[in-house]
PyMOL Python script that loads the backbone (N, CA, C, O; Angstrom):
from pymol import cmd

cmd.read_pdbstr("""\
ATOM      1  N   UNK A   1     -56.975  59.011  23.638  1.00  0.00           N
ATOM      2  CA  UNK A   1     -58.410  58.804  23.718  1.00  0.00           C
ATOM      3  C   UNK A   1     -59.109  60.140  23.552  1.00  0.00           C
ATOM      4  O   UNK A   1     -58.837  61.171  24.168  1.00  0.00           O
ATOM      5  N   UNK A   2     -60.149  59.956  22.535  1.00  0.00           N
ATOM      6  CA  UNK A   2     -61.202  61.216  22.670  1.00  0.00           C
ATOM      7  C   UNK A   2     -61.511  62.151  23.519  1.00  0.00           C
ATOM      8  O   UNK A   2     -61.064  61.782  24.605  1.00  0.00           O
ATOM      9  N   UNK A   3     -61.983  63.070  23.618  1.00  0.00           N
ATOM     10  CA  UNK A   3     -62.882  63.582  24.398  1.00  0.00           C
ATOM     11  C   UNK A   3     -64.325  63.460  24.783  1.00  0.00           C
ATOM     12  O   UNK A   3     -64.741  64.574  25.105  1.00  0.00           O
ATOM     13  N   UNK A   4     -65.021  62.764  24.852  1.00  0.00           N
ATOM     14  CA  UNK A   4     -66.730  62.969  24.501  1.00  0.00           C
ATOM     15  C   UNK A   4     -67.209  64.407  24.729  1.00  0.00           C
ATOM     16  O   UNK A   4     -67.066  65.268  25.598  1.00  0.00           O
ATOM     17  N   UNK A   5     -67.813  64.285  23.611  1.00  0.00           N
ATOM     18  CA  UNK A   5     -68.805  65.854  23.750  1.00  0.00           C
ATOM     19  C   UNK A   5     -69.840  65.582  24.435  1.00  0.00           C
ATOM     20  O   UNK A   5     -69.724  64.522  25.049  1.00  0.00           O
ATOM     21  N   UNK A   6     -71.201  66.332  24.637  1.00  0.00           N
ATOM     22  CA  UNK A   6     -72.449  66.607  24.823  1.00  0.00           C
ATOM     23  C   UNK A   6     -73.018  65.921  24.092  1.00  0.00           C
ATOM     24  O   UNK A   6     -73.838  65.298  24.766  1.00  0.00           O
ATOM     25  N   UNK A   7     -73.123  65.482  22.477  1.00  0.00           N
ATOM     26  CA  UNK A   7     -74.002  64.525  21.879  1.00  0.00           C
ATOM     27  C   UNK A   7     -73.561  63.074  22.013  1.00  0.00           C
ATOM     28  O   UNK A   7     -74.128  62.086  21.547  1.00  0.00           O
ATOM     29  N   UNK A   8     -72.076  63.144  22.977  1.00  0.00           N
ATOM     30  CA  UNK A   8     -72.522  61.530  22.779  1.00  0.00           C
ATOM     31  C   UNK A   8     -72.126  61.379  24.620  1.00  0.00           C
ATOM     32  O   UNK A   8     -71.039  61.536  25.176  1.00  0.00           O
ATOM     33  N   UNK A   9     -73.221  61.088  25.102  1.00  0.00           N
ATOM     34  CA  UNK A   9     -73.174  61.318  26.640  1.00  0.00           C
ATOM     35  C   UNK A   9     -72.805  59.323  27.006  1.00  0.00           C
ATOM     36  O   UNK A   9     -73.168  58.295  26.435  1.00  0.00           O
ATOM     37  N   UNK A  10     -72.177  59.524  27.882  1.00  0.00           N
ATOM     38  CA  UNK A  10     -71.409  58.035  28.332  1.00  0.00           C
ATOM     39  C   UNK A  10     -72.624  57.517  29.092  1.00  0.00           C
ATOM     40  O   UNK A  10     -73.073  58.094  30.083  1.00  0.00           O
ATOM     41  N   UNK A  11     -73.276  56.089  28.433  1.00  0.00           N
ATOM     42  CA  UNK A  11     -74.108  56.009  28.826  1.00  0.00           C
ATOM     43  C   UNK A  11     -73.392  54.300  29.901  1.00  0.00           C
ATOM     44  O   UNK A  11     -72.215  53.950  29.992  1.00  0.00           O
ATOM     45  N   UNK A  12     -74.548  53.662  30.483  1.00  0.00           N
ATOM     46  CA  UNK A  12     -74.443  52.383  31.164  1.00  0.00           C
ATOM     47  C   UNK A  12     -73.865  51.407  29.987  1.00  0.00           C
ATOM     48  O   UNK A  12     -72.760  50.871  30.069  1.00  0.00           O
ATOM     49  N   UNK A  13     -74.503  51.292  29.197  1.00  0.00           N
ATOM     50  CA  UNK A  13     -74.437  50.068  28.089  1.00  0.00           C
ATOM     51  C   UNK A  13     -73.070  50.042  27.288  1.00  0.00           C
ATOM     52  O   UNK A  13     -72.565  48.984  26.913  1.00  0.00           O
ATOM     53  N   UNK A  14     -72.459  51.401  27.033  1.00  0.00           N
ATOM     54  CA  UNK A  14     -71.091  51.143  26.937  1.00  0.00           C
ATOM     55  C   UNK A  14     -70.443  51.008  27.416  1.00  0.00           C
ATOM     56  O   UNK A  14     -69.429  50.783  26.755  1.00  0.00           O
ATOM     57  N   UNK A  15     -70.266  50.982  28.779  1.00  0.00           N
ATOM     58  CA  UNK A  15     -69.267  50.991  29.774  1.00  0.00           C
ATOM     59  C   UNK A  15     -69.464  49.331  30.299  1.00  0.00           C
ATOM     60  O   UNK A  15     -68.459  48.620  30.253  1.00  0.00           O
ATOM     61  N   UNK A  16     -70.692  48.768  30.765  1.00  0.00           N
ATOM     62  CA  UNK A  16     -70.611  47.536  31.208  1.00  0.00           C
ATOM     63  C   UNK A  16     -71.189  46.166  30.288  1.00  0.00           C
ATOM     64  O   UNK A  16     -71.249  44.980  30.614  1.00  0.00           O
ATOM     65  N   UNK A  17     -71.747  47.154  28.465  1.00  0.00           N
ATOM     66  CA  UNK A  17     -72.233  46.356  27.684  1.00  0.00           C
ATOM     67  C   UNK A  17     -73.078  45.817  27.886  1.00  0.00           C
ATOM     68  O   UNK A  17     -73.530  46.363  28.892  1.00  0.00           O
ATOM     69  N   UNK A  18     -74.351  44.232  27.357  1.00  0.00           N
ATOM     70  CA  UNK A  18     -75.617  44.018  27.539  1.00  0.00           C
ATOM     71  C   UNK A  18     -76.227  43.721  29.050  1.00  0.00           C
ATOM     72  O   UNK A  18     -75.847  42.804  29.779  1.00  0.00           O
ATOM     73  N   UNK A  19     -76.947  44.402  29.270  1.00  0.00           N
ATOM     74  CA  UNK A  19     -77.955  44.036  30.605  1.00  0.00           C
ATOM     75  C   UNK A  19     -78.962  43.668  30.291  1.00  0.00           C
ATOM     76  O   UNK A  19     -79.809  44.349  29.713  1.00  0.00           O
ATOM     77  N   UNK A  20     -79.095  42.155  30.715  1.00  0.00           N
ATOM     78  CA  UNK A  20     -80.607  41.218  30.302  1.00  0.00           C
ATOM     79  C   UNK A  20     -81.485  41.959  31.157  1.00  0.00           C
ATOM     80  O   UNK A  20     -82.550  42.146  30.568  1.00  0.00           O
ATOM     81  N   UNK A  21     -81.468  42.810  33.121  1.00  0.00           N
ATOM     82  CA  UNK A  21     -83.117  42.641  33.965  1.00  0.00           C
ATOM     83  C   UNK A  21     -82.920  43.952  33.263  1.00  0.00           C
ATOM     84  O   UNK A  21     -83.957  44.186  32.643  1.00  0.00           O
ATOM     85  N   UNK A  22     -81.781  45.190  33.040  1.00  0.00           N
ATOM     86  CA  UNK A  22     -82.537  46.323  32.144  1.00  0.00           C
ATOM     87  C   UNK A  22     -82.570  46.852  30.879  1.00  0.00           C
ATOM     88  O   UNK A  22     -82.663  48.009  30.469  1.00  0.00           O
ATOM     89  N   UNK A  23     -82.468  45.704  30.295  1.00  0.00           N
ATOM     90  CA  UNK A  23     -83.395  45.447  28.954  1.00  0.00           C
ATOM     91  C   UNK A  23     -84.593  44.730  29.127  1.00  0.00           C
ATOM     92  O   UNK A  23     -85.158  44.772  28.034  1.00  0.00           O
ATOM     93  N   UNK A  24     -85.191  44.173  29.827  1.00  0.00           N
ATOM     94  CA  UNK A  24     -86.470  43.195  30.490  1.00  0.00           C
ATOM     95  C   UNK A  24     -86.902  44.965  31.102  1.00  0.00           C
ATOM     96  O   UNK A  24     -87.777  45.618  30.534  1.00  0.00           O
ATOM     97  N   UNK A  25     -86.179  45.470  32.215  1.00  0.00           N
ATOM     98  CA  UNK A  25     -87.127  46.279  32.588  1.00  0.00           C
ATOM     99  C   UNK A  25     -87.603  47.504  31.699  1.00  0.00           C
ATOM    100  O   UNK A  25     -88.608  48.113  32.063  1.00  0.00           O
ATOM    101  N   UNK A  26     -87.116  47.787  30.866  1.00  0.00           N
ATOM    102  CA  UNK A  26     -87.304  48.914  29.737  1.00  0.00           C
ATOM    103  C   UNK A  26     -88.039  48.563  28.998  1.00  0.00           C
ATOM    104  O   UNK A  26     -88.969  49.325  28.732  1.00  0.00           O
ATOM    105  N   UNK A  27     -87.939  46.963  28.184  1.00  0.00           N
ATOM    106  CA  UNK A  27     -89.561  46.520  27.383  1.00  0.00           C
ATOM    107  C   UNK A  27     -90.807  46.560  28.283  1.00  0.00           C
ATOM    108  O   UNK A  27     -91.972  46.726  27.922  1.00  0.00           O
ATOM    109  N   UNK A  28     -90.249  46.342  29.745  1.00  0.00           N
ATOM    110  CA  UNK A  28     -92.184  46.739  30.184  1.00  0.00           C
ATOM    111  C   UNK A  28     -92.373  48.059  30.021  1.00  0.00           C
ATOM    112  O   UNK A  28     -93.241  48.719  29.449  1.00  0.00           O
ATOM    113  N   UNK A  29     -91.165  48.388  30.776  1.00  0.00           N
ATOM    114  CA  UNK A  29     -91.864  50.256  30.465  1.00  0.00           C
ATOM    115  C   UNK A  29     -92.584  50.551  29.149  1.00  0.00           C
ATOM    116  O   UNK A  29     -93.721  50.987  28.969  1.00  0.00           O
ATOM    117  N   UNK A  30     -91.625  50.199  28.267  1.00  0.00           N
ATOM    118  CA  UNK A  30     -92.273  50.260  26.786  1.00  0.00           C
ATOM    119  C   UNK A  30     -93.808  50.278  26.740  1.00  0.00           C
ATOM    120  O   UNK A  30     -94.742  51.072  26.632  1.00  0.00           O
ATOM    121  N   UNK A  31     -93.574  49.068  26.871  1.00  0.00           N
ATOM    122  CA  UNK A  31     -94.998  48.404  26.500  1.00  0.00           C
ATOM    123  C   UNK A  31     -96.062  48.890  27.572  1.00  0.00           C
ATOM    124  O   UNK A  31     -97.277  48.856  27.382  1.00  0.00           O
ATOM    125  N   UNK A  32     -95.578  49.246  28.471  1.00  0.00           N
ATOM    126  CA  UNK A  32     -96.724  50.149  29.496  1.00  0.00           C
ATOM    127  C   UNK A  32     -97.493  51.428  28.741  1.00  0.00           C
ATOM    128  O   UNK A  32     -98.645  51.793  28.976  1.00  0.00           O
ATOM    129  N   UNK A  33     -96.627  51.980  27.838  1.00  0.00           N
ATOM    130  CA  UNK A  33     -96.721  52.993  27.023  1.00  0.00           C
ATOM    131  C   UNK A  33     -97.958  52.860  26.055  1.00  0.00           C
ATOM    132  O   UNK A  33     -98.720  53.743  25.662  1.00  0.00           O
ATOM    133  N   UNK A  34     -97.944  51.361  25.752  1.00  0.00           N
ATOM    134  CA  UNK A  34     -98.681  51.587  24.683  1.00  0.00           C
ATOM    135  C   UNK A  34    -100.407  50.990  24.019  1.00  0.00           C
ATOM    136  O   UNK A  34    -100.847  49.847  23.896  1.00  0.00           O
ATOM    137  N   UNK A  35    -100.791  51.829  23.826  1.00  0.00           N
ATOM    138  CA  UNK A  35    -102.082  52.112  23.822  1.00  0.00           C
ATOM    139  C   UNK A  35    -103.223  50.294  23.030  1.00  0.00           C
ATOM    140  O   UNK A  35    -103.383  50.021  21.840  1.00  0.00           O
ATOM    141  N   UNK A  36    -103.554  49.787  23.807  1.00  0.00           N
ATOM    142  CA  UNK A  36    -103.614  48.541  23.499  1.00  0.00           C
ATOM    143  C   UNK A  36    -105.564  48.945  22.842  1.00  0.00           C
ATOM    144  O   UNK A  36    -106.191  49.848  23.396  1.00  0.00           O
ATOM    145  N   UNK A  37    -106.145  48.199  21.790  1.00  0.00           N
ATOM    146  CA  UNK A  37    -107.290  48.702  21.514  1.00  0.00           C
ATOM    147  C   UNK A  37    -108.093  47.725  22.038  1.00  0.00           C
ATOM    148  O   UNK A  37    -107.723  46.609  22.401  1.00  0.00           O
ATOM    149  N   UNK A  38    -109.473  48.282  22.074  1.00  0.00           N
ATOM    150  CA  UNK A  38    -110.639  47.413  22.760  1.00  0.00           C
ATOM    151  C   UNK A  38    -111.032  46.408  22.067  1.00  0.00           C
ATOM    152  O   UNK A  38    -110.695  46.302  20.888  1.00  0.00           O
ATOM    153  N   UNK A  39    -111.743  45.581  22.624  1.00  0.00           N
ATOM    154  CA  UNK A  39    -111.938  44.178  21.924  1.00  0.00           C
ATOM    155  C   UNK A  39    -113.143  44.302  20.521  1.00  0.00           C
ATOM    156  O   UNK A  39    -113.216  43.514  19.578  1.00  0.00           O
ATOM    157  N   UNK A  40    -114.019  45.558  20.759  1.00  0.00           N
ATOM    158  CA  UNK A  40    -114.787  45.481  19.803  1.00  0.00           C
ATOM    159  C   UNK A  40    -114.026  46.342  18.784  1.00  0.00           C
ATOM    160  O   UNK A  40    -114.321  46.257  17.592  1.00  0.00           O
ATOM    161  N   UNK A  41    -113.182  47.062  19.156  1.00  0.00           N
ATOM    162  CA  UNK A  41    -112.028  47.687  18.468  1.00  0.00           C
ATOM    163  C   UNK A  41    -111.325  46.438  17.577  1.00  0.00           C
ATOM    164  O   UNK A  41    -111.564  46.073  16.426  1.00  0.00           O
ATOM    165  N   UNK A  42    -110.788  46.152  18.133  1.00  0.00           N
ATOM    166  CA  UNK A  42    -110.222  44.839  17.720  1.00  0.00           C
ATOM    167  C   UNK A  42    -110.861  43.992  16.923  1.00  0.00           C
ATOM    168  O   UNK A  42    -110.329  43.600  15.885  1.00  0.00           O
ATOM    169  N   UNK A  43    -112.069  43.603  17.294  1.00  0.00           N
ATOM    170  CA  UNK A  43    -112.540  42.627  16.275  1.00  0.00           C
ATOM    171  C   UNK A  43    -113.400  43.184  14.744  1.00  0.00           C
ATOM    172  O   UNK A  43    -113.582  42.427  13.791  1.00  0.00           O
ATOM    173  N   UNK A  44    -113.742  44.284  14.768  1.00  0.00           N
ATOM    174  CA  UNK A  44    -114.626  45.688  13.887  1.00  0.00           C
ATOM    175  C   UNK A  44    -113.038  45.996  12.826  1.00  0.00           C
ATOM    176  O   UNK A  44    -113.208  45.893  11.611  1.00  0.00           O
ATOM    177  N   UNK A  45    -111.456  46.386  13.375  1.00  0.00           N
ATOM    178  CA  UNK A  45    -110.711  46.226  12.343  1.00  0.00           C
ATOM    179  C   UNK A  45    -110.577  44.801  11.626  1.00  0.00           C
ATOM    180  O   UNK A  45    -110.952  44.584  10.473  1.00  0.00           O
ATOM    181  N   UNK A  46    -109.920  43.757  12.572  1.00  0.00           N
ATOM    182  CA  UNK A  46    -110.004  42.429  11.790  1.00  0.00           C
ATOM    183  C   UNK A  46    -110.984  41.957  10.719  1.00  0.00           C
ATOM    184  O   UNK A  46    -110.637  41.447   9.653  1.00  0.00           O
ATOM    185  N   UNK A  47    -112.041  42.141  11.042  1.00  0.00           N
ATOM    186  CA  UNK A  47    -113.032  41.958   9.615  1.00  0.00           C
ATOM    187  C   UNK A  47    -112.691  42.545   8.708  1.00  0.00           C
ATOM    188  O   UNK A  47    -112.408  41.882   7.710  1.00  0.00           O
ATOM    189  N   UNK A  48    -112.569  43.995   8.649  1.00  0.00           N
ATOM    190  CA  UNK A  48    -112.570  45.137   7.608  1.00  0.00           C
ATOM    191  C   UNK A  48    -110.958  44.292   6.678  1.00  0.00           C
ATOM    192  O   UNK A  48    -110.896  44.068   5.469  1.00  0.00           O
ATOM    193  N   UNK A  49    -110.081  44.051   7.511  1.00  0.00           N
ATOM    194  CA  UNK A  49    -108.804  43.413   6.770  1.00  0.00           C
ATOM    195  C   UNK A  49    -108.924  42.620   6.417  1.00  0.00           C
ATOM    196  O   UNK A  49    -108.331  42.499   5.345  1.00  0.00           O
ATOM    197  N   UNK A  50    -109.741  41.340   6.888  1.00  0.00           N
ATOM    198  CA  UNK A  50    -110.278  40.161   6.502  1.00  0.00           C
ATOM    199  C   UNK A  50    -111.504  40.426   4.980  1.00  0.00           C
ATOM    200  O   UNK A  50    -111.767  39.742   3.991  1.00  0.00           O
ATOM    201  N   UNK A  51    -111.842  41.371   5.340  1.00  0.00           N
ATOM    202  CA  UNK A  51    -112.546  41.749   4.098  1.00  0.00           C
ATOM    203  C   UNK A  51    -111.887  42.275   3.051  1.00  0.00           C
ATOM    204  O   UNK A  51    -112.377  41.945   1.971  1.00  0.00           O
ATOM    205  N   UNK A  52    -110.839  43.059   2.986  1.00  0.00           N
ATOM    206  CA  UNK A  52    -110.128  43.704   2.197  1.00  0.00           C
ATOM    207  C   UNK A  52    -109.227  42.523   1.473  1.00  0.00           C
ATOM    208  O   UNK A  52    -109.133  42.278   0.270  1.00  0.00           O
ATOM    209  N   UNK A  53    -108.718  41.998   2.377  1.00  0.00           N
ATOM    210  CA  UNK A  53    -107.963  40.572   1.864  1.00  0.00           C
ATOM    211  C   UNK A  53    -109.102  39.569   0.611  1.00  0.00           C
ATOM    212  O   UNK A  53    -108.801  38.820  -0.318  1.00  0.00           O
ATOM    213  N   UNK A  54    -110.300  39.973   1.106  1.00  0.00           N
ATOM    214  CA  UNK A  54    -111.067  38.408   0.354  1.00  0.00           C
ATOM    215  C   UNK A  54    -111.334  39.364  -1.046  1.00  0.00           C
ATOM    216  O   UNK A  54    -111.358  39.033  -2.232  1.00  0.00           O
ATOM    217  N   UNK A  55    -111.532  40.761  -0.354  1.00  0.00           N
ATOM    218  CA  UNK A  55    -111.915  41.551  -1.849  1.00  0.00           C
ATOM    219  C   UNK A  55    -110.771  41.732  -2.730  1.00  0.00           C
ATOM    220  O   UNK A  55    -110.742  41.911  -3.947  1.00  0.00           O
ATOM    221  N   UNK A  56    -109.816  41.647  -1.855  1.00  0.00           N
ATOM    222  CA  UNK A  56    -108.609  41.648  -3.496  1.00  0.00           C
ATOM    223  C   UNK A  56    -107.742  40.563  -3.947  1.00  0.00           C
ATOM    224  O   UNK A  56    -106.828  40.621  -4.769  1.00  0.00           O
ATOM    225  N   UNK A  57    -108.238  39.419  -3.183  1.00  0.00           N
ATOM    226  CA  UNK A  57    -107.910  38.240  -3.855  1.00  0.00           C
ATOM    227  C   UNK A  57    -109.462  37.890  -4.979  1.00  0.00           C
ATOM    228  O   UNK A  57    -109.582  37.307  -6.056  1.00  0.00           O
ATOM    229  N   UNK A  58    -110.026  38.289  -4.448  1.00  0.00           N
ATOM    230  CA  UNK A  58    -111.298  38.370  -5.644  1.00  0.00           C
ATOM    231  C   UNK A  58    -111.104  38.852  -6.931  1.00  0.00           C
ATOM    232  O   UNK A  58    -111.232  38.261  -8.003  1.00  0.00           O
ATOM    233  N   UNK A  59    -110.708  40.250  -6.643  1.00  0.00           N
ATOM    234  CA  UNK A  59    -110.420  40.790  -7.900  1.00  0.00           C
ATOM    235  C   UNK A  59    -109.054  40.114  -9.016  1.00  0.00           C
ATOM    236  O   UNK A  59    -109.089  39.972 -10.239  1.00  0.00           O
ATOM    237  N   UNK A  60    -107.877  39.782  -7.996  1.00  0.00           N
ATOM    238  CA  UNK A  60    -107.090  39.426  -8.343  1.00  0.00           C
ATOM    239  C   UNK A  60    -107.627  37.971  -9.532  1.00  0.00           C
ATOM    240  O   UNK A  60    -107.595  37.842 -10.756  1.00  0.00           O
ATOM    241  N   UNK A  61    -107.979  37.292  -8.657  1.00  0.00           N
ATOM    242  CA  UNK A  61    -108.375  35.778  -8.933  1.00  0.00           C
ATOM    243  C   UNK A  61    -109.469  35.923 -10.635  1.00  0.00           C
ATOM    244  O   UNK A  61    -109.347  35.032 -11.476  1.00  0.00           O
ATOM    245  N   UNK A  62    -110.251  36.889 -10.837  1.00  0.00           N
ATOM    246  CA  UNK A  62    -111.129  37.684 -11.733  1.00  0.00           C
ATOM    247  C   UNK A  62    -110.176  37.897 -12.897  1.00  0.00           C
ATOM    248  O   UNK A  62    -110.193  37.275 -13.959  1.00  0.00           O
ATOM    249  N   UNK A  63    -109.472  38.718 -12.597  1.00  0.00           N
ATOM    250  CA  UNK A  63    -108.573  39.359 -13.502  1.00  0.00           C
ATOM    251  C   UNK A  63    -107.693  38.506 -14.127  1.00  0.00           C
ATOM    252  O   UNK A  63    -107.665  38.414 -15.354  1.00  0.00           O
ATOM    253  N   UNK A  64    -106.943  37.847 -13.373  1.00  0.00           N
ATOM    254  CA  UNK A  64    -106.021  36.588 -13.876  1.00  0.00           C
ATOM    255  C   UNK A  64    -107.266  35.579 -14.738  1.00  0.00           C
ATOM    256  O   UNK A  64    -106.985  35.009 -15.792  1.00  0.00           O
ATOM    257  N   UNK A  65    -108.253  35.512 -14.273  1.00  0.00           N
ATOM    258  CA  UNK A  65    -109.380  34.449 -15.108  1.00  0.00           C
ATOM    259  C   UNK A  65    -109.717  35.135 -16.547  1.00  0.00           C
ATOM    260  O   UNK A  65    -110.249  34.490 -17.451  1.00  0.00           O
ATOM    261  N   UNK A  66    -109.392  36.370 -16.659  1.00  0.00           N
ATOM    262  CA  UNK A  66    -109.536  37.135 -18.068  1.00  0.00           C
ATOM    263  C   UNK A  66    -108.714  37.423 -18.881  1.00  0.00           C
ATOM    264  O   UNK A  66    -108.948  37.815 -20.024  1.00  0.00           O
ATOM    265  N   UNK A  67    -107.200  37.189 -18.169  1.00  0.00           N
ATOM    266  CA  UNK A  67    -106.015  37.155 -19.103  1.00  0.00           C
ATOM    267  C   UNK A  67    -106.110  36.117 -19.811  1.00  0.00           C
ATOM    268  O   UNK A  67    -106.055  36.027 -21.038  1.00  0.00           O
ATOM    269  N   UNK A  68    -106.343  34.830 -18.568  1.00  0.00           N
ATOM    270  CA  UNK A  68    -105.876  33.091 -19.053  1.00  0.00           C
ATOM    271  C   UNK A  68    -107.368  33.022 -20.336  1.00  0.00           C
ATOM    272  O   UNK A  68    -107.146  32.522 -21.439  1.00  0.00           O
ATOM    273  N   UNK A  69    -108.461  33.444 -20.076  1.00  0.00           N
ATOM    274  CA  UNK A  69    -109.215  33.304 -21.499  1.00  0.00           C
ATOM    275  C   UNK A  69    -108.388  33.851 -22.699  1.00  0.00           C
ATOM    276  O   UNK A  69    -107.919  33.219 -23.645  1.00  0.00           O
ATOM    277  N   UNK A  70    -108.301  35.720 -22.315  1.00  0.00           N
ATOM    278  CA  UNK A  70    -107.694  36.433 -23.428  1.00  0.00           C
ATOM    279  C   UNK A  70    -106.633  35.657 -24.055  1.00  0.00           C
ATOM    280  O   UNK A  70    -106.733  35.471 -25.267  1.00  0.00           O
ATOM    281  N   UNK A  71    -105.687  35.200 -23.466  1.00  0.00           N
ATOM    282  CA  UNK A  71    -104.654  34.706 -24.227  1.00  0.00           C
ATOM    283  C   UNK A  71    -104.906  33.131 -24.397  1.00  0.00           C
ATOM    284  O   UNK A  71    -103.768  32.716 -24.615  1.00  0.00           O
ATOM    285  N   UNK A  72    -105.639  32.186 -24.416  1.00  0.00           N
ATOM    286  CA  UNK A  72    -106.268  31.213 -24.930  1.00  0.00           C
ATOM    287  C   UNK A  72    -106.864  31.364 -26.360  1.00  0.00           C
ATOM    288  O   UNK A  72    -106.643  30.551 -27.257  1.00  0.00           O
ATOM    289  N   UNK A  73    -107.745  32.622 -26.514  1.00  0.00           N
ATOM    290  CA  UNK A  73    -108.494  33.272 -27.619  1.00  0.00           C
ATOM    291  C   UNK A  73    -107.722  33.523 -28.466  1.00  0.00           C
ATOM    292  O   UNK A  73    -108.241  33.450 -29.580  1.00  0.00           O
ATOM    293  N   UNK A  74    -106.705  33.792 -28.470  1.00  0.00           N
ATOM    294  CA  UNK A  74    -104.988  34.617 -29.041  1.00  0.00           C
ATOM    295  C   UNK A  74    -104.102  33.649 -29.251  1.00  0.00           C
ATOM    296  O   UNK A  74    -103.299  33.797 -30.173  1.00  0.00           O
ATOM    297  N   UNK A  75    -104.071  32.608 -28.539  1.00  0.00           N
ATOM    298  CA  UNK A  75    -102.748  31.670 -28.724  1.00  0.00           C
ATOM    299  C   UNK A  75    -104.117  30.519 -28.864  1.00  0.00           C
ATOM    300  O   UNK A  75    -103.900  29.323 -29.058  1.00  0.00           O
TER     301      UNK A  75
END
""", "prot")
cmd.dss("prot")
cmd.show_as("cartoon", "prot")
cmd.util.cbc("prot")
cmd.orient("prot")
């Protein structure tokens, strides 16, 4: 058997393999971490994406309407 070095330090999870309460307790920690945005935050991006979405299915929808002529005109 090996030696372990310093970069690979013997942790819990190899020795006794999956732990469901600390894997449960480490996603809260996680998620305690992380920076959740405000509601007018929240709703001020959603539009802007909701807008971005309608503007480039617009364009999209435009563009495809000028091929299907062009190549009608052609064929």
């Amino acid at each position: 058997m090996a030696k372990k070095t310093k970069a690979e330090p013997e942790t819990k999870e190899t020795e006794s393999g999956f732990n469901l309460s600390q894997f449960f307790n480490e996603t809260k920690q996680e998620l305690a971490k992380v920076v959740w945005p405000s509601r007018q935050q929240l709703i001020s991006e959603s539009a802007a994406v909701l807008l971005m979405v309608i503007l480039s299915a617009t364009i999209i929808y435009l563009v495809d309407g000028l091929f299907s002529w062009a190549s009608g005109q052609v064929f």
